[in-house]
Residue frames as a rotation matrix with the C-alpha (Angstrom) as fourth column:
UNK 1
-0.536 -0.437 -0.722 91.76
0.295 -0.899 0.325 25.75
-0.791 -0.039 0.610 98.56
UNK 2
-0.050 0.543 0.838 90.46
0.963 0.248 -0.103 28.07
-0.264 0.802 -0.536 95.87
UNK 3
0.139 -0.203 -0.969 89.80
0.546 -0.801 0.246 31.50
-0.826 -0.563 0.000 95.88
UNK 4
0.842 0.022 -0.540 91.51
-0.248 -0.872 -0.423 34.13
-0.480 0.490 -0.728 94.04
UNK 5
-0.005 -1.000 0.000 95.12
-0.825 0.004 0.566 32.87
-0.566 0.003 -0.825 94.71
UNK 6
0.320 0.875 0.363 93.86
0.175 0.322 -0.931 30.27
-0.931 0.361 -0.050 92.27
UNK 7
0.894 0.277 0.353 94.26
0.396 -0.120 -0.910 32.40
-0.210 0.953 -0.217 89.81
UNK 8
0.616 -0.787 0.019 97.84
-0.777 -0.604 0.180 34.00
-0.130 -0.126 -0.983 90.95
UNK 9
0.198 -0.660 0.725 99.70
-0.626 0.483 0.612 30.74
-0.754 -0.575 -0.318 91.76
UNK 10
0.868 0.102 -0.486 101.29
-0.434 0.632 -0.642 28.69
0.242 0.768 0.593 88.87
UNK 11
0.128 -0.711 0.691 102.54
-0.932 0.151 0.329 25.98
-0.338 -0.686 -0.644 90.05
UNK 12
0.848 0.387 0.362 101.72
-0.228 0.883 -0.411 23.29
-0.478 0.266 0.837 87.84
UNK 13
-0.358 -0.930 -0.082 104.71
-0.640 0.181 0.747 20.79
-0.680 0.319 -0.660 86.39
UNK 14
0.834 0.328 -0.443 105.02
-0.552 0.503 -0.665 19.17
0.005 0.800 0.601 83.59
UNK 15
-0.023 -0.927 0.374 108.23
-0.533 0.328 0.780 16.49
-0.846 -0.181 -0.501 83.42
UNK 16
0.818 0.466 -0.338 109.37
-0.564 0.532 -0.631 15.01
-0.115 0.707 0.698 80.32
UNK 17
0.269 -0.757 0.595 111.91
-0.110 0.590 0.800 12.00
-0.957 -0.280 0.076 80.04
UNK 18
0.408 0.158 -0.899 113.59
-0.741 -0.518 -0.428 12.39
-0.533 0.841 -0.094 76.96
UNK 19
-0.814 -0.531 0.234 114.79
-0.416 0.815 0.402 8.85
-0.405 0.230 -0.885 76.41
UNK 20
-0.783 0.467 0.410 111.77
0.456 0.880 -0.132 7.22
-0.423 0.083 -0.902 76.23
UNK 21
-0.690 0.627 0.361 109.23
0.094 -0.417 0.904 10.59
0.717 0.658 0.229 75.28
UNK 22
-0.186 0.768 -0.613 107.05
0.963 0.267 0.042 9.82
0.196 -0.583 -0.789 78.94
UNK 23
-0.346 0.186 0.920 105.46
-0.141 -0.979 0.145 12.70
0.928 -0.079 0.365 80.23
UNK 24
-0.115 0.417 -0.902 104.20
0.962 0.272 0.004 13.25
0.247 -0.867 -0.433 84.14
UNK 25
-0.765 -0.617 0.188 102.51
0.312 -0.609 -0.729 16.33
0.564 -0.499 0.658 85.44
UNK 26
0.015 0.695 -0.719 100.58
0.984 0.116 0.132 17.74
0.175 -0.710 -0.682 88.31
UNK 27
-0.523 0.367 0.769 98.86
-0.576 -0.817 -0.001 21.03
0.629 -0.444 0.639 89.60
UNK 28
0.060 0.844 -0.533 97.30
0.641 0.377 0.669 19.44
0.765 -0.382 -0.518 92.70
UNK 29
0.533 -0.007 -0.846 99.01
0.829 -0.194 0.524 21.44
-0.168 -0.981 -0.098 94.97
UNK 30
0.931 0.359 0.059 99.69
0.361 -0.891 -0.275 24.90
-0.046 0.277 -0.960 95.36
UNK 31
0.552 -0.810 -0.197 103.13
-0.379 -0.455 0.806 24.36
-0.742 -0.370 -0.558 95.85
UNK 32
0.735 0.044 -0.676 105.46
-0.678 0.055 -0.733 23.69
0.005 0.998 0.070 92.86
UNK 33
-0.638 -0.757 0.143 108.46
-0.762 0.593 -0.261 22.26
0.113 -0.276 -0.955 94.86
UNK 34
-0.325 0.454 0.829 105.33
-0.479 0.677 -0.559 19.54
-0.816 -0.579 -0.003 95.90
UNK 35
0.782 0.593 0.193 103.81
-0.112 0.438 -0.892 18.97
-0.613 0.676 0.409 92.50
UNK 36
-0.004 -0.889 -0.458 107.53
-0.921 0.181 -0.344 18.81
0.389 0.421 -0.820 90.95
UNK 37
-0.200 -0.249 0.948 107.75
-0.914 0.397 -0.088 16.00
-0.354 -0.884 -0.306 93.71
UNK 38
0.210 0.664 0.718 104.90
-0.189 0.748 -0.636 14.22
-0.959 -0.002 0.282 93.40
UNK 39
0.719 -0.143 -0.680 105.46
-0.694 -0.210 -0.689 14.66
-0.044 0.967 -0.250 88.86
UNK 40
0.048 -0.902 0.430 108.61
-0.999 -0.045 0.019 12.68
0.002 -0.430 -0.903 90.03
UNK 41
-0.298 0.200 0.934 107.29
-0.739 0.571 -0.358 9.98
-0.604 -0.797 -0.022 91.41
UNK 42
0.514 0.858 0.015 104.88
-0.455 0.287 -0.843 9.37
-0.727 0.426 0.538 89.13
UNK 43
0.679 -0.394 -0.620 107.20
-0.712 -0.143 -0.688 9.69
0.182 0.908 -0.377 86.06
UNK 44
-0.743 -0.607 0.283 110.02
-0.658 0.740 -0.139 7.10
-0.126 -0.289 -0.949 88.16
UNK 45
-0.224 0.501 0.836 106.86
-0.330 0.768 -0.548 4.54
-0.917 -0.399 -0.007 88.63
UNK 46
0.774 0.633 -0.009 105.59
-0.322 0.382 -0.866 4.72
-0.545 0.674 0.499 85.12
UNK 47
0.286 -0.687 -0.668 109.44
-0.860 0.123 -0.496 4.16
0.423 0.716 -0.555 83.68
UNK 48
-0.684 -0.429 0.590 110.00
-0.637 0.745 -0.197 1.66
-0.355 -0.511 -0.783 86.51
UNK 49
0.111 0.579 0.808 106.74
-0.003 0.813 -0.582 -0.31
-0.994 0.063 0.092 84.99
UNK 50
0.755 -0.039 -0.654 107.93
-0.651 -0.151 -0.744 -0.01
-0.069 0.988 -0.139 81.46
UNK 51
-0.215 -0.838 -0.501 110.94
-0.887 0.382 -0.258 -1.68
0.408 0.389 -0.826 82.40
UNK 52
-0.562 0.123 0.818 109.86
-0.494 0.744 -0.451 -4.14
-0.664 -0.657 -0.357 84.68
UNK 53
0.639 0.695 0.330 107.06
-0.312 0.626 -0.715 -5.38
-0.703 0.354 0.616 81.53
UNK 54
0.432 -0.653 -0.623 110.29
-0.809 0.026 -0.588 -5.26
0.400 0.757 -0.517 78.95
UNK 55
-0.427 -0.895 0.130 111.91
-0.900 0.407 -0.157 -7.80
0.088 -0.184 -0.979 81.14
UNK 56
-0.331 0.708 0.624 109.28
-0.388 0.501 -0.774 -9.78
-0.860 -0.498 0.109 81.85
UNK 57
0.794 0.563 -0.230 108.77
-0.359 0.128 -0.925 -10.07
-0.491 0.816 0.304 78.03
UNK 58
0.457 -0.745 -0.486 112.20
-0.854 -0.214 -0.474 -11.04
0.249 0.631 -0.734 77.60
UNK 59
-0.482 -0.112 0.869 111.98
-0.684 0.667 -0.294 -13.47
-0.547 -0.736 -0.398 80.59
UNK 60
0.282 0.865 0.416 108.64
-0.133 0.464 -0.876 -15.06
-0.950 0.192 0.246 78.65
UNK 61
0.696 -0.315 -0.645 110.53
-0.714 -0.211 -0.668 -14.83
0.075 0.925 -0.371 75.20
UNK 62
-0.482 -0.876 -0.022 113.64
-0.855 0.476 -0.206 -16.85
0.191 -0.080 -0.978 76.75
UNK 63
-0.287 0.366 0.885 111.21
-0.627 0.627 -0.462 -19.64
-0.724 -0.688 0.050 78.32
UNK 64
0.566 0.787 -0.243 109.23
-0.551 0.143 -0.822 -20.07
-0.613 0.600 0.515 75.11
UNK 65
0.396 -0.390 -0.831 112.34
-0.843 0.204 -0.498 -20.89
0.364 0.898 -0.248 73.37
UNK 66
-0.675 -0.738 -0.011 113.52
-0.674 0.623 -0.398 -23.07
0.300 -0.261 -0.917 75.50
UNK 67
-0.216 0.914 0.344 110.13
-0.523 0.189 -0.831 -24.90
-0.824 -0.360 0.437 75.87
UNK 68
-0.975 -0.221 -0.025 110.10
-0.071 0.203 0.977 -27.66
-0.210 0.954 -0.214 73.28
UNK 69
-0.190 0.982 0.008 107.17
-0.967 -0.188 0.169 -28.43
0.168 0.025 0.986 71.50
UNK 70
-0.052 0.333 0.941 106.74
-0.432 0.842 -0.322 -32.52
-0.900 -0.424 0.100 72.63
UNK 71
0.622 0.550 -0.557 107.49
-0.756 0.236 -0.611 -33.58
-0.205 0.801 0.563 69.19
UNK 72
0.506 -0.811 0.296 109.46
0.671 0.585 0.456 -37.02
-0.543 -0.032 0.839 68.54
UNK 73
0.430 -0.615 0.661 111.24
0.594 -0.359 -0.720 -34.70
0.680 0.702 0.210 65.80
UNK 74
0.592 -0.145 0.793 112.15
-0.502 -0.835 0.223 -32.25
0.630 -0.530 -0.567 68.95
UNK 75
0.680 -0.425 -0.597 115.40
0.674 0.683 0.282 -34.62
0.288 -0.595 0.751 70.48
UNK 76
0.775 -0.629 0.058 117.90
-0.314 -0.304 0.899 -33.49
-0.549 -0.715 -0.433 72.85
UNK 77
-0.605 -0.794 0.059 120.20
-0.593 0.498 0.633 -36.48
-0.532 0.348 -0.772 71.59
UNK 78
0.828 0.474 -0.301 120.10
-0.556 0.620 -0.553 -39.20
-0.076 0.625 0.777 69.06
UNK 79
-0.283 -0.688 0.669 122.19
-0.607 0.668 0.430 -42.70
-0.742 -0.284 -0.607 69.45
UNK 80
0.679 0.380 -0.628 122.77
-0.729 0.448 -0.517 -44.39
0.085 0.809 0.582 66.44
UNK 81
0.544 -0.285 0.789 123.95
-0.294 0.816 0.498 -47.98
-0.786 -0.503 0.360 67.11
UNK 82
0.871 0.003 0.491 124.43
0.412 0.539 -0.734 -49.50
-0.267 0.842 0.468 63.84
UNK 83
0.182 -0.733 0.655 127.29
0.355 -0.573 -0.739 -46.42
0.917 0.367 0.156 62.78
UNK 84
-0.116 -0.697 -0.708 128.75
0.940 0.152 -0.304 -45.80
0.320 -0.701 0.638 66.97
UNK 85
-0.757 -0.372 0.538 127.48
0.406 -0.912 -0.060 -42.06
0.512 0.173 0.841 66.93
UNK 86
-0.440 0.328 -0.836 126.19
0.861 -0.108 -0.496 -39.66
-0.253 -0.939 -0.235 69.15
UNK 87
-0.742 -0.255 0.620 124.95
0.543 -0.771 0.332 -36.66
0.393 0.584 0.710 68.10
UNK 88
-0.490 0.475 -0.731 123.47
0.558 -0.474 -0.682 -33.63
-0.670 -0.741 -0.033 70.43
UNK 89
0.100 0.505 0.857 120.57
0.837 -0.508 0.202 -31.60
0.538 0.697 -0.474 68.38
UNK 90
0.740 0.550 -0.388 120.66
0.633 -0.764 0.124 -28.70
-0.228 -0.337 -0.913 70.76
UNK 91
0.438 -0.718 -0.542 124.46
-0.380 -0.694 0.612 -27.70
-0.815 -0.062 -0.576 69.80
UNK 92
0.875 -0.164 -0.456 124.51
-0.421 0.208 -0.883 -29.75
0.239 0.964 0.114 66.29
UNK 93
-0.050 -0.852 0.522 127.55
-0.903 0.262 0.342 -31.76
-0.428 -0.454 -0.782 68.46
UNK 94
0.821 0.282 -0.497 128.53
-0.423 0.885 -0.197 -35.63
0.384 0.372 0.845 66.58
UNK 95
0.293 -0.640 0.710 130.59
-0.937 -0.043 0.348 -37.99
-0.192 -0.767 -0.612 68.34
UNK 96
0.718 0.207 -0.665 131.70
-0.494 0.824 -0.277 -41.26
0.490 0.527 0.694 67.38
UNK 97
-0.609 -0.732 -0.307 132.36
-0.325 0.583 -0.745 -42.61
0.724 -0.354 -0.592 70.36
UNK 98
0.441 0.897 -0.042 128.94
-0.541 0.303 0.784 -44.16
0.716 -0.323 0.619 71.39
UNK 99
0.484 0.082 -0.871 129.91
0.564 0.732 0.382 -47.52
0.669 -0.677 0.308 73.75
UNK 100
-0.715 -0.695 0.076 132.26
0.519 -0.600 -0.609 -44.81
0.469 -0.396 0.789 75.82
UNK 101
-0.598 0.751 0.281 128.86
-0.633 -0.657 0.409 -42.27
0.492 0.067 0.868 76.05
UNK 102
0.326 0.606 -0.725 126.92
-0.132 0.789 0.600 -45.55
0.936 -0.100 0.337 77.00
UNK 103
0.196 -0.039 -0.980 129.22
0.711 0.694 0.115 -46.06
0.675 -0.719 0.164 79.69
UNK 104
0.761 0.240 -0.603 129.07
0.532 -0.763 0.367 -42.88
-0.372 -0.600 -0.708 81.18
UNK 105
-0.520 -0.569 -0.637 132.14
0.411 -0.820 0.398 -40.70
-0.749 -0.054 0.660 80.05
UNK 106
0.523 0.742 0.420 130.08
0.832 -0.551 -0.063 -37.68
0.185 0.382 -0.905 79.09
UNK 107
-0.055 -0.572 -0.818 132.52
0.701 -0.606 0.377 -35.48
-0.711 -0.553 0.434 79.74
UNK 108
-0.734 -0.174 0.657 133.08
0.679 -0.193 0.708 -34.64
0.003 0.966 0.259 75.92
UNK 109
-0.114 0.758 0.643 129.42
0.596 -0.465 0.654 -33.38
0.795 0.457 -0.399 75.32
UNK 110
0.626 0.393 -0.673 129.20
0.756 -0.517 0.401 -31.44
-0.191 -0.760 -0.621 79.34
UNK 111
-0.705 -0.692 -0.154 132.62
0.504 -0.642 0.578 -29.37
-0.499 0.330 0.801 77.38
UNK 112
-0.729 0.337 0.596 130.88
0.465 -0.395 0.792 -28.83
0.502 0.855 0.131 74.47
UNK 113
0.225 0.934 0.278 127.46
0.711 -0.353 0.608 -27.47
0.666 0.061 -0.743 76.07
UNK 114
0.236 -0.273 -0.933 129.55
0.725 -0.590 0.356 -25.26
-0.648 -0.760 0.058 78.98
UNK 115
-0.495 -0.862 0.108 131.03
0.737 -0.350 0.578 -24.02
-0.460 0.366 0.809 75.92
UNK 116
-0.496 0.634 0.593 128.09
0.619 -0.221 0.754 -22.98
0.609 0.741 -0.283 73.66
UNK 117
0.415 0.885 0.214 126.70
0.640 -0.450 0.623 -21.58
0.647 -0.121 -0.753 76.79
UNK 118
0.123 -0.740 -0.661 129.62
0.436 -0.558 0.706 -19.24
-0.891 -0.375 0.254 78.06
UNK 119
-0.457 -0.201 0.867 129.13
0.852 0.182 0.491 -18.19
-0.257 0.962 0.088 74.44
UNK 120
-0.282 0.827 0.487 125.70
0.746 -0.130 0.653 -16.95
0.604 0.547 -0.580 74.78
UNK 121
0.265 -0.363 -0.893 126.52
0.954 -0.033 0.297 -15.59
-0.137 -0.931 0.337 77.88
UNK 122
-0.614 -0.737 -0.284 129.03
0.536 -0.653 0.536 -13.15
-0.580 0.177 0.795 76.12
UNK 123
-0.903 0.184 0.388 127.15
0.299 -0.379 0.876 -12.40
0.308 0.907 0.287 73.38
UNK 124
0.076 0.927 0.368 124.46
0.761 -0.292 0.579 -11.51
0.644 0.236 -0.727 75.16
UNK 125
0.380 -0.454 -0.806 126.58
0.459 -0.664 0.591 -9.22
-0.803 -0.595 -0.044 78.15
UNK 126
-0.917 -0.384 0.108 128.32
0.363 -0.694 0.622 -7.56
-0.164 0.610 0.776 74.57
UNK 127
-0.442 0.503 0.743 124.74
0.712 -0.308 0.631 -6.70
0.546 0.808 -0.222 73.15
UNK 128
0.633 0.480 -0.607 123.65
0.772 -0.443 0.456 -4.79
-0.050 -0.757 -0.651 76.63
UNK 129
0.394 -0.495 -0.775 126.74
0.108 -0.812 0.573 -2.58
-0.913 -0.309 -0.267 76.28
């Protein structure tokens, strides 16, 4: 198209999302209900890739931490014979009931770590709402 009507037809949109400040707009087409559309679209894709890179950085943020670094100073646990004690570094947990632990009743420390992590759980469902 072109022409005169050109100059008659204003049909260009402009959309702004006021949460975030994005902007989307279009005059390709002579029709405004179309370039509203299409303004739409655009503006949903670029907020849908804003969130999608926020999670993804939060996803890569959660890994990292949980990614030790491969030092001996980086333990899980630590069994000290000499004084009967157990003691978990990831939840700062001490037990002092080592030959029990040895023979399998782990029950104690699978409480504790359900616990610490039904914690984080919450506290991280409270900080979304």
């Amino acid at each position: 198209p072109g022409g005169q009507s050109v100059n008659t037809t204003y049909s260009a949109v402009r959309l702004t999302h006021i949460p975030t400040g994005l902007v989307a707009q279009c005059q390709d087409q002579k029709s405004q209900h179309k370039n509203k559309e299409k303004a739409f679209r655009v503006l949903r894709s670029r907020l849908y890739d804003m969130e999608l890179a926020k999670k993804q950085e939060e996803d890569a943020a959660k890994r990292n931490s949980q990614v030790s670094s491969g030092d001996r100073s980086a333990k899980i646990r630590t069994y000290n014979y000499p004084q009967g004690r157990v003691t978990d570094h990831r939840i700062g947990l001490t037990l002092y009931d080592l030959q029990n632990i040895i023979d399998g009743d782990i029950q104690k420390i699978i409480d504790e770590l359900s616990l610490v992590e039904n914690t984080e759980k919450l506290k991280e469902a409270s900080e979304i709402f």
